[in-house]
Residue frames as a rotation matrix with the C-alpha (Angstrom) as fourth column:
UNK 1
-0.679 0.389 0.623 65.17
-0.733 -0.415 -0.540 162.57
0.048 -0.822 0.567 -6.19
UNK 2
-0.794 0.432 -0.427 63.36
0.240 0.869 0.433 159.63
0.558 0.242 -0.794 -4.80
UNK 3
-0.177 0.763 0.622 59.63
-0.657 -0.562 0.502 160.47
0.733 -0.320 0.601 -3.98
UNK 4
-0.890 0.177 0.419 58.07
-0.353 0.314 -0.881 158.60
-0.287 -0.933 -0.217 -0.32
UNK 5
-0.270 0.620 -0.736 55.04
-0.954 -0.071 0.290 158.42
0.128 0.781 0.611 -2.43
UNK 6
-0.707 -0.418 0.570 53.08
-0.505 0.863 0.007 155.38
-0.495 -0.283 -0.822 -2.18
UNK 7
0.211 0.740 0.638 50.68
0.451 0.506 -0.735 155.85
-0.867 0.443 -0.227 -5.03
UNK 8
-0.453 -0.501 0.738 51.00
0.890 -0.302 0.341 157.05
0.052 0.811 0.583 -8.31
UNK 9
0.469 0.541 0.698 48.52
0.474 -0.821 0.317 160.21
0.745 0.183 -0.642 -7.84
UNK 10
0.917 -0.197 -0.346 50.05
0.196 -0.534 0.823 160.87
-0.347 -0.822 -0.451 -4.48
UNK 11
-0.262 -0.945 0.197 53.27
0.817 -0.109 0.566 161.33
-0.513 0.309 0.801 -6.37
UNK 12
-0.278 -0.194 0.941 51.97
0.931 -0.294 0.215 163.62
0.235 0.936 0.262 -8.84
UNK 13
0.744 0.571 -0.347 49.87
0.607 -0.361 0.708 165.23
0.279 -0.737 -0.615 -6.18
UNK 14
0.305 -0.888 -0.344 53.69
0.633 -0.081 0.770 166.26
-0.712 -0.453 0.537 -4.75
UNK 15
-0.539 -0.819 0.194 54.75
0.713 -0.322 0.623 168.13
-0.448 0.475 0.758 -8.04
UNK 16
-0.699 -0.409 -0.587 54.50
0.236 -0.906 0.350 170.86
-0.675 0.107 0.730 -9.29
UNK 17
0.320 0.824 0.467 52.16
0.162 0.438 -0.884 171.75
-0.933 0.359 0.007 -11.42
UNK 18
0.420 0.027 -0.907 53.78
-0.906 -0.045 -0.420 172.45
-0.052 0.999 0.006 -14.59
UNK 19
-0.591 -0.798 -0.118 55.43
-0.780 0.603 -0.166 169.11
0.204 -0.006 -0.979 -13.89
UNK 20
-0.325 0.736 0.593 52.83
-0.063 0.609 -0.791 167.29
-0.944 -0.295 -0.152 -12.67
UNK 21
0.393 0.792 -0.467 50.91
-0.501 -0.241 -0.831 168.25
-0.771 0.561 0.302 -15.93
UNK 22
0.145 -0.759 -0.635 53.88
-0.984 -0.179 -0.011 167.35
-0.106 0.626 -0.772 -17.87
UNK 23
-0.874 -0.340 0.347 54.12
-0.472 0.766 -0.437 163.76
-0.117 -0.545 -0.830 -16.32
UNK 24
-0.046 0.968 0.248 50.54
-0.089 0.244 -0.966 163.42
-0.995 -0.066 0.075 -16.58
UNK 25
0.705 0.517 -0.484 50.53
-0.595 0.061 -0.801 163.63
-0.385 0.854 0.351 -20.18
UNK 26
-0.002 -0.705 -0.709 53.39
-0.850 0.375 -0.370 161.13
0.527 0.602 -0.600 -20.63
UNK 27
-0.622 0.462 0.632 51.74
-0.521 0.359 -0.775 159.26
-0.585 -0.811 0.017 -18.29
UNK 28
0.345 0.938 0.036 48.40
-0.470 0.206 -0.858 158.89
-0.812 0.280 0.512 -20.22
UNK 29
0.294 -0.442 -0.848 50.74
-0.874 0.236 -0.426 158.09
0.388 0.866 -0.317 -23.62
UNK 30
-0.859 -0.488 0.155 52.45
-0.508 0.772 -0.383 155.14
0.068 -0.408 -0.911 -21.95
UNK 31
-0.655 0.608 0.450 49.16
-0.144 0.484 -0.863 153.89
-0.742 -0.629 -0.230 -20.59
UNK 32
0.330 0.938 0.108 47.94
-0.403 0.243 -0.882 154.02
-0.854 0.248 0.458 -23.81
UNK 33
0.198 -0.471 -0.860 50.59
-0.878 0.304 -0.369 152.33
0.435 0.828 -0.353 -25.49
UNK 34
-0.277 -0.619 0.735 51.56
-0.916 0.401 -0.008 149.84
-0.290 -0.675 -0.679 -22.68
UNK 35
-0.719 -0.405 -0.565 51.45
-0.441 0.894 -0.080 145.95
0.538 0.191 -0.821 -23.52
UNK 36
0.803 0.579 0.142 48.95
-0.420 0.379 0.825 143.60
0.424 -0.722 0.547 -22.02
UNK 37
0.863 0.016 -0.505 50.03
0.424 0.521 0.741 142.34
0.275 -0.853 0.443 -18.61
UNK 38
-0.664 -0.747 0.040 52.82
0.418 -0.415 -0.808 145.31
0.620 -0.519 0.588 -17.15
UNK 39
0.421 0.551 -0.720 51.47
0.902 -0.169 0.397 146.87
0.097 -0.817 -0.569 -14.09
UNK 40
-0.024 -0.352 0.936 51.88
-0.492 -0.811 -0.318 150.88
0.870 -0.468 -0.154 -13.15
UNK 41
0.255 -0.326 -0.910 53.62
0.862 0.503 0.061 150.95
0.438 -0.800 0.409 -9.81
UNK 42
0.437 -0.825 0.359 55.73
-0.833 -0.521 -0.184 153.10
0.339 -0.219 -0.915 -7.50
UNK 43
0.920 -0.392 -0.009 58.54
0.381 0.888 0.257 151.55
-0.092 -0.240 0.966 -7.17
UNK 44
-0.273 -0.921 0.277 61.99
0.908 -0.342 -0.242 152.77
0.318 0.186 0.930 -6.69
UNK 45
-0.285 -0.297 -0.911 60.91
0.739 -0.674 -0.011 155.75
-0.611 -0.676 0.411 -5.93
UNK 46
-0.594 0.435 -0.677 59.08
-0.732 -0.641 0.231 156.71
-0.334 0.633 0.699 -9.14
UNK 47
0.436 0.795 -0.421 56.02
-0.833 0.180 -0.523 155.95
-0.340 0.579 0.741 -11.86
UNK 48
-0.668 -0.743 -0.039 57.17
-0.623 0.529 0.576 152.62
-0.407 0.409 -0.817 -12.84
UNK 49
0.804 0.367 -0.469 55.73
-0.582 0.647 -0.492 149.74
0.123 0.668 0.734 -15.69
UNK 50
-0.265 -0.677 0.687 56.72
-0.894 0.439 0.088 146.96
-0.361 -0.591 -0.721 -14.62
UNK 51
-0.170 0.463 -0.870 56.21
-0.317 0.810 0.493 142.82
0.933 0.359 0.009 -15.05
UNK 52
0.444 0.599 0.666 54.57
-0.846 0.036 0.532 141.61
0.295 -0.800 0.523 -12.21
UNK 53
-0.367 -0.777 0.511 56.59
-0.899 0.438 0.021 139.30
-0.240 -0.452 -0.859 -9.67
UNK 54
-0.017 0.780 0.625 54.06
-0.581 0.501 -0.641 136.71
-0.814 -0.374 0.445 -10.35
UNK 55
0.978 0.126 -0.164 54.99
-0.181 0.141 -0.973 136.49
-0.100 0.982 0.160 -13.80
UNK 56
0.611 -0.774 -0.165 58.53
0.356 0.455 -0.816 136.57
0.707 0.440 0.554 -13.47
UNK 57
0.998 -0.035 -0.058 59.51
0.051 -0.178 0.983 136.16
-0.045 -0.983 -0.176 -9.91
UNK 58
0.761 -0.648 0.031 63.37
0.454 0.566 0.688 135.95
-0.464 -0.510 0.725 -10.77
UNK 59
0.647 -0.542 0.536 64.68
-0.124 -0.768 -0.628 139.21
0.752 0.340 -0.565 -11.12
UNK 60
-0.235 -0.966 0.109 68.16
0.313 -0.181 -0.932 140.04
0.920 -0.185 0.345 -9.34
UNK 61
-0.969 -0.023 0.245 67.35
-0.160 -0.696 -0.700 142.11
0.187 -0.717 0.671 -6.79
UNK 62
-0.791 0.369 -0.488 63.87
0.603 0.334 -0.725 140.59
-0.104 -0.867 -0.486 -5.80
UNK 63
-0.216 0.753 -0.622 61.56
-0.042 -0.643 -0.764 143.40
-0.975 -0.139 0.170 -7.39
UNK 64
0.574 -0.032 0.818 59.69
0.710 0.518 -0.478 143.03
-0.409 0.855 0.320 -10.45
UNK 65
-0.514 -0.851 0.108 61.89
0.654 -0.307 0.692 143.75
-0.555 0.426 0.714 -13.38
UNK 66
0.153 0.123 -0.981 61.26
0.116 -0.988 -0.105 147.30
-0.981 -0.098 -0.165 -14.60
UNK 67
0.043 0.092 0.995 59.92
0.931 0.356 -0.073 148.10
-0.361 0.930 -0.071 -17.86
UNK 68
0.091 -0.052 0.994 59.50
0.003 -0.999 -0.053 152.13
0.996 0.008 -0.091 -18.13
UNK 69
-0.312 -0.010 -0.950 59.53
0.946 -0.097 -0.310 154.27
-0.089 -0.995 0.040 -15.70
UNK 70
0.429 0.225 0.875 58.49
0.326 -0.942 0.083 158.56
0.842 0.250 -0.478 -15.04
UNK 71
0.006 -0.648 -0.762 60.48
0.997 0.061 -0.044 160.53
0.075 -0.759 0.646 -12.48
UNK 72
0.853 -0.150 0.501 60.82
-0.043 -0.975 -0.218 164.23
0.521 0.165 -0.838 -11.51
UNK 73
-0.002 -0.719 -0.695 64.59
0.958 -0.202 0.206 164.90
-0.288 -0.665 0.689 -10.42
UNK 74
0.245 0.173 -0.954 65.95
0.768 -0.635 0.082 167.75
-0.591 -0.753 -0.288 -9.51
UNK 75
-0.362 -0.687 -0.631 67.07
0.032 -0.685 0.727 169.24
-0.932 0.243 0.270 -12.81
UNK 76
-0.529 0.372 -0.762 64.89
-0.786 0.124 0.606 167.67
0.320 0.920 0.227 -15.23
UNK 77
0.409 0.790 0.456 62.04
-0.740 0.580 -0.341 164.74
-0.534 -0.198 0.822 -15.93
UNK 78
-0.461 -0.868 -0.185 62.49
-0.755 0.274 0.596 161.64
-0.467 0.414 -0.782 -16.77
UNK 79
0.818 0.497 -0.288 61.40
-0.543 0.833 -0.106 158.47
0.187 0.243 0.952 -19.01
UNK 80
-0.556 -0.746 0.367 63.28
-0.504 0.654 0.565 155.20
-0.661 0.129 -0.739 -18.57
UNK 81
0.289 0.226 -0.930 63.36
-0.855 0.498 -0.145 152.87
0.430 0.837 0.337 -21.57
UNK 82
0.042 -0.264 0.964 64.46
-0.238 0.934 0.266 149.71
-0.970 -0.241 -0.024 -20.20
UNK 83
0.452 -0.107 0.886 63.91
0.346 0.936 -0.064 147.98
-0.822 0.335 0.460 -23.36
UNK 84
0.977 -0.161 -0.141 65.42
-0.208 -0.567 -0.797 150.57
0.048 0.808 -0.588 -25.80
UNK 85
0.273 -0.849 0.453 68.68
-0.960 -0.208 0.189 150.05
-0.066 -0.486 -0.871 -23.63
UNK 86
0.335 -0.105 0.936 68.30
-0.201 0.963 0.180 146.07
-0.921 -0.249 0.301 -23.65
UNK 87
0.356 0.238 0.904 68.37
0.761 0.487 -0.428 145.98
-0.542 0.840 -0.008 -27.46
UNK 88
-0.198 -0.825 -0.529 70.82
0.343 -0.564 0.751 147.73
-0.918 -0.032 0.395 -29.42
UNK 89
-0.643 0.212 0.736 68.87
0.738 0.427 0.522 147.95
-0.204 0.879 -0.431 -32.36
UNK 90
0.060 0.986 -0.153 66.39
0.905 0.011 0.426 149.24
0.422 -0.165 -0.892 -30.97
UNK 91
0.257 -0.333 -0.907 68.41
0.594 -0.686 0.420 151.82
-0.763 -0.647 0.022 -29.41
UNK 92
-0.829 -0.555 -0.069 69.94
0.284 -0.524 0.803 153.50
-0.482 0.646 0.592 -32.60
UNK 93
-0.372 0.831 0.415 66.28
0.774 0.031 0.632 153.37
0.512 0.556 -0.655 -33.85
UNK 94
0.476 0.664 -0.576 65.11
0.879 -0.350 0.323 155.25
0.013 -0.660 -0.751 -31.33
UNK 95
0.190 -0.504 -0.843 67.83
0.216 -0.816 0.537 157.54
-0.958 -0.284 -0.046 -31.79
UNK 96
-0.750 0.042 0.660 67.40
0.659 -0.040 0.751 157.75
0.058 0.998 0.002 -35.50
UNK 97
0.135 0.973 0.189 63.80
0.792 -0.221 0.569 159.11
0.595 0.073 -0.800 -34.75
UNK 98
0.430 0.282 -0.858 64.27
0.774 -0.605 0.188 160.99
-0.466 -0.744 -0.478 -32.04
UNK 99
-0.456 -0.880 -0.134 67.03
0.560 -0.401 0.725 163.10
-0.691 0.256 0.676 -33.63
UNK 100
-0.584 0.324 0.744 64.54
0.750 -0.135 0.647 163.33
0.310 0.936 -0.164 -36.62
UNK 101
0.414 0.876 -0.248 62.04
0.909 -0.381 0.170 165.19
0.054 -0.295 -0.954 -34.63
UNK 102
-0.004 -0.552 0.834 64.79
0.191 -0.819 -0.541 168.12
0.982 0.157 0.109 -34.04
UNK 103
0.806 0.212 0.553 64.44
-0.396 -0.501 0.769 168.14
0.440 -0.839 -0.320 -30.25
UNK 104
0.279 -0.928 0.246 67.34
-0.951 -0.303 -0.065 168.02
0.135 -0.216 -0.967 -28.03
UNK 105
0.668 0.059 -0.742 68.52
0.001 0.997 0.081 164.36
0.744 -0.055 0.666 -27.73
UNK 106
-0.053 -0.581 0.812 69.45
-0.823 -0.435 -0.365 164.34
0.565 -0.688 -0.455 -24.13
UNK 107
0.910 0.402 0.104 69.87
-0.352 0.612 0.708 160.84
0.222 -0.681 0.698 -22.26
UNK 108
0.276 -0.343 0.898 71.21
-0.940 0.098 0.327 158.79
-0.200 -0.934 -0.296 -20.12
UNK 109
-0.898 -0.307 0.315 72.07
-0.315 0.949 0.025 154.79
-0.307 -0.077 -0.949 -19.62
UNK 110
-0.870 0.461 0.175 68.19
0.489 0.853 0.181 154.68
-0.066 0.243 -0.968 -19.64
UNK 111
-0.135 0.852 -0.506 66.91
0.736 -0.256 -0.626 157.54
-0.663 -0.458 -0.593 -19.72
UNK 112
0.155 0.159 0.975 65.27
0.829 -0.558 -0.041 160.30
0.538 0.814 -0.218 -21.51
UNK 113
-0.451 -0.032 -0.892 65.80
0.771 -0.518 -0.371 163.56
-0.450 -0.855 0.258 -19.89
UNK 114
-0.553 -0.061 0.831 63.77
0.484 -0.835 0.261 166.48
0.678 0.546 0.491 -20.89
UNK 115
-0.969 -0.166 0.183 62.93
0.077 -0.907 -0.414 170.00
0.235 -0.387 0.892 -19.06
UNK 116
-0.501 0.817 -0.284 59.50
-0.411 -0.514 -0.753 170.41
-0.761 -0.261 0.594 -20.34
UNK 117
0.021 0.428 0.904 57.12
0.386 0.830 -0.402 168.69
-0.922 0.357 -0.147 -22.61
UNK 118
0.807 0.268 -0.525 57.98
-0.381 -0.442 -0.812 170.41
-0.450 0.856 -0.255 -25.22
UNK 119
0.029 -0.969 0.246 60.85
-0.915 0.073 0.397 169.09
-0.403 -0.237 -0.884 -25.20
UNK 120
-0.328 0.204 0.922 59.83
-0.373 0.869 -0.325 165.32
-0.868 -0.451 -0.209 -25.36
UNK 121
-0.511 0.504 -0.696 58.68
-0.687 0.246 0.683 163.61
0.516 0.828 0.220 -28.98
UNK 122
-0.149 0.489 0.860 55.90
-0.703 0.559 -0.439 162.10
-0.695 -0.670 0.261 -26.54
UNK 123
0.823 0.509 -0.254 54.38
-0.548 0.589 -0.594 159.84
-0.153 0.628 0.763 -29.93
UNK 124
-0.177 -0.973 -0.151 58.29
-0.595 0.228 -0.771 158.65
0.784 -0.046 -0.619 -30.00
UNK 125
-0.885 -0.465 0.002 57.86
-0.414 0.784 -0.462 157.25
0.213 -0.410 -0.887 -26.81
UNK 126
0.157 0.685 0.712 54.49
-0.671 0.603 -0.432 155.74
-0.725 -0.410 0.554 -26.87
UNK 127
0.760 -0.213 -0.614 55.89
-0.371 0.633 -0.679 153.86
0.533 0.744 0.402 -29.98
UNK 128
-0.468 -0.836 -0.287 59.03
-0.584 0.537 -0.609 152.94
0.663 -0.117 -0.739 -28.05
UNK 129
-0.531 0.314 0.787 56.71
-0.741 0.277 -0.611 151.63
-0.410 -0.908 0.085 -24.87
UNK 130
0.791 0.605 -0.096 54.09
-0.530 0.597 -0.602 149.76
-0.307 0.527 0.793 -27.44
UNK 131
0.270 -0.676 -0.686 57.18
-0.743 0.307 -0.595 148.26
0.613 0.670 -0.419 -29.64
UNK 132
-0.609 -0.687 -0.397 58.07
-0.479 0.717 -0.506 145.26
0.632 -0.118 -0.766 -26.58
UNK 133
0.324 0.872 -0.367 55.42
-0.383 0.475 0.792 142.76
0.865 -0.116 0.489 -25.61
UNK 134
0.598 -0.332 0.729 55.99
-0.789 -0.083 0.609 141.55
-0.141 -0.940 -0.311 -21.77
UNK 135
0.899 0.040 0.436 57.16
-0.176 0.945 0.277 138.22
-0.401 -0.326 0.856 -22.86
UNK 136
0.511 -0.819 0.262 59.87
0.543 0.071 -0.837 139.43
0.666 0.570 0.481 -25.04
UNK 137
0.455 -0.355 0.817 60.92
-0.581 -0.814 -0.030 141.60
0.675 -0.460 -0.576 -22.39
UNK 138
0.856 -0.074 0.511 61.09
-0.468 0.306 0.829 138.99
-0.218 -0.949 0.227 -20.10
UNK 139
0.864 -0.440 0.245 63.26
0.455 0.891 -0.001 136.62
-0.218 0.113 0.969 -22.37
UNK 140
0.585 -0.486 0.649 65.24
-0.253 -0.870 -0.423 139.83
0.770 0.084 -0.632 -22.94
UNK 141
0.434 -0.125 0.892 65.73
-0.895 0.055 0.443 139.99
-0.104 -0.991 -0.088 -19.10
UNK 142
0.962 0.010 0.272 66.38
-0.048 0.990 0.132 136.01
-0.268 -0.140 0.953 -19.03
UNK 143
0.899 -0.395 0.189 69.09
0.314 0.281 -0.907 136.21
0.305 0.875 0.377 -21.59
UNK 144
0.658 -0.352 0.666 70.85
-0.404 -0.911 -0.082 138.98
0.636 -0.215 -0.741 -19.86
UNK 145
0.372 -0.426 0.825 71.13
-0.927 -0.214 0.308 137.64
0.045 -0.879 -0.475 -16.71
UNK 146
0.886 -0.350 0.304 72.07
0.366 0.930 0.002 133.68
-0.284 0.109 0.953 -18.41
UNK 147
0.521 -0.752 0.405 75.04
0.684 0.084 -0.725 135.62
0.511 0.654 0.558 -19.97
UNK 148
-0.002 -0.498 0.867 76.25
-0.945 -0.282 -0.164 137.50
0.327 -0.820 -0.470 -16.45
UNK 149
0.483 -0.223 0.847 75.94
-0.583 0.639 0.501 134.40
-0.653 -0.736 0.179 -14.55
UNK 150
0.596 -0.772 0.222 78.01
0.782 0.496 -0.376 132.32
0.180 0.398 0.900 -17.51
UNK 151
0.128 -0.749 0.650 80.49
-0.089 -0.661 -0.745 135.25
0.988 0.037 -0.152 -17.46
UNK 152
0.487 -0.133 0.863 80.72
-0.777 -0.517 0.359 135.24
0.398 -0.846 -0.355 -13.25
UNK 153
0.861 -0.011 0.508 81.25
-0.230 0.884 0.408 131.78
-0.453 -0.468 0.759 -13.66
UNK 154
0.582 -0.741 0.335 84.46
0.392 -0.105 -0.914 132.38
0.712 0.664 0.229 -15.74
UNK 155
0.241 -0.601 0.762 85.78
-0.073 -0.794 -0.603 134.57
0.968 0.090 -0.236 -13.52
């Protein structure tokens, strides 16, 4: 469910309130784990962290490249990880931990999904959000998209 929203409060403003509340406190964790120089946004259509176009104006698709995100959809909340997903290491870590905590380990391509904050090992993800500085993200990003465009050029 993408929100019309065109601030971040007016989004939360929109939800429920045990959601809202929920969001709000995984909200405040991010923001106090986040990296110097990502930017809260909406974007897409949710809470996004993000690298500012200014910094790295040469993302695919022309918007900056997306570092977290927060979402209510219709069946559950989400976190995206972007960089948990970039970095396969980093992924099994994260799923090493999470797992440890005993709470359901429910995601996606990039996402966390969980019901209710209980649900969530929030301190899990303000360590995963704190764990990638913007500039490694970016060369992250760089790398990615040097080894699609050698690979399109193959094909």
């Amino acid at each position: 469910m993408q929100s019309d929203a065109k601030t971040v409060d007016e989004y939360l403003e929109s939800l429920p309130e045990e959601r809202r509340e929920a969001l709000e406190k995984v909200r405040t964790t991010i923001l106090k784990n986040l990296p110097d120089g990502y930017e809260e946004a909406m974007n897409f259509g949710m809470v996004t962290y993000q690298v500012p176009l200014a910094f790295y104006p040469d993302t695919y698709n022309k918007k900056p490249l997306m570092y977290a995100a927060l979402a209510s959809q219709k069946n559950y909340m989400a976190v995206y990880l972007s960089s948990i997903y970039a970095d396969d290491e980093k992924r099994a870590a994260f799923e090493e931990e999470y797992r440890a905590t005993g709470k359901r380990y429910d995601v996606g391509k990039s996402c966390v999904r969980f019901r209710k904050l209980d649900d969530l090992p929030v301190e899990l993800i303000g360590k995963a959000i704190a764990s990638t500085p913007m500039n490694e993200f970016v060369a992250i990003a760089r790398e990615a998209r040097s080894i699609r465009k050698a690979h399109q050029a193959k094909t």
